[in-house]
N, C-alpha and C positions, 0 to 999 in steps of 0.2 A: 504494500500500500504506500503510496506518494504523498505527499504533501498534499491536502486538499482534495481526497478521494476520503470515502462513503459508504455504508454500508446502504444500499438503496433501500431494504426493507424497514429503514429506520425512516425511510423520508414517505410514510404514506401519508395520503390524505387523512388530515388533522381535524377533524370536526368541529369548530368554537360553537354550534349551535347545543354541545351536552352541559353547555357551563352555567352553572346556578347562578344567580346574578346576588346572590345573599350571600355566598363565599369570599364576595371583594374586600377589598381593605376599607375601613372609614376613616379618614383620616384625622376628622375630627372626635373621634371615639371618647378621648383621653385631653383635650382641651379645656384647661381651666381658666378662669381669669379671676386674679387674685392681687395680693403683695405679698411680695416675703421681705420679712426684716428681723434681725439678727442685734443683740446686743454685744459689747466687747469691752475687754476693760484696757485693753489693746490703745495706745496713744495710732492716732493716722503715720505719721513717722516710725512707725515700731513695724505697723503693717505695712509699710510700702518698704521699711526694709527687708521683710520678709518674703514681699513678691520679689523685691531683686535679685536675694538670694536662691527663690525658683528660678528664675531666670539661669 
């Protein structure tokens, strides 16, 4: 088998007409709208030296 050769019995006709239309993805399924907020006893100087050091 070559580069870009095929098993032909793999390429039959594919029916999309057996497909349950209640199987899809929703994409808004999991969508909340909220705030998040977080207290710290953290100075903002203490926390951004901590991102630099991820960094």
């Amino acid at each position: 088998m070559g580069f870009g050769s095929y098993d032909e019995s793999e390429q039959q006709d594919q029916n999309a007409g057996d497909v349950d239309d209640n199987d899809g993805v929703t994409v808004h399924e999991h969508t909340h709208d909220g705030d998040v907020s977080f207290e710290s006893d953290a100075s903002q100087e203490e926390l951004l030296d901590k991102l630099e050091d991820m960094k």
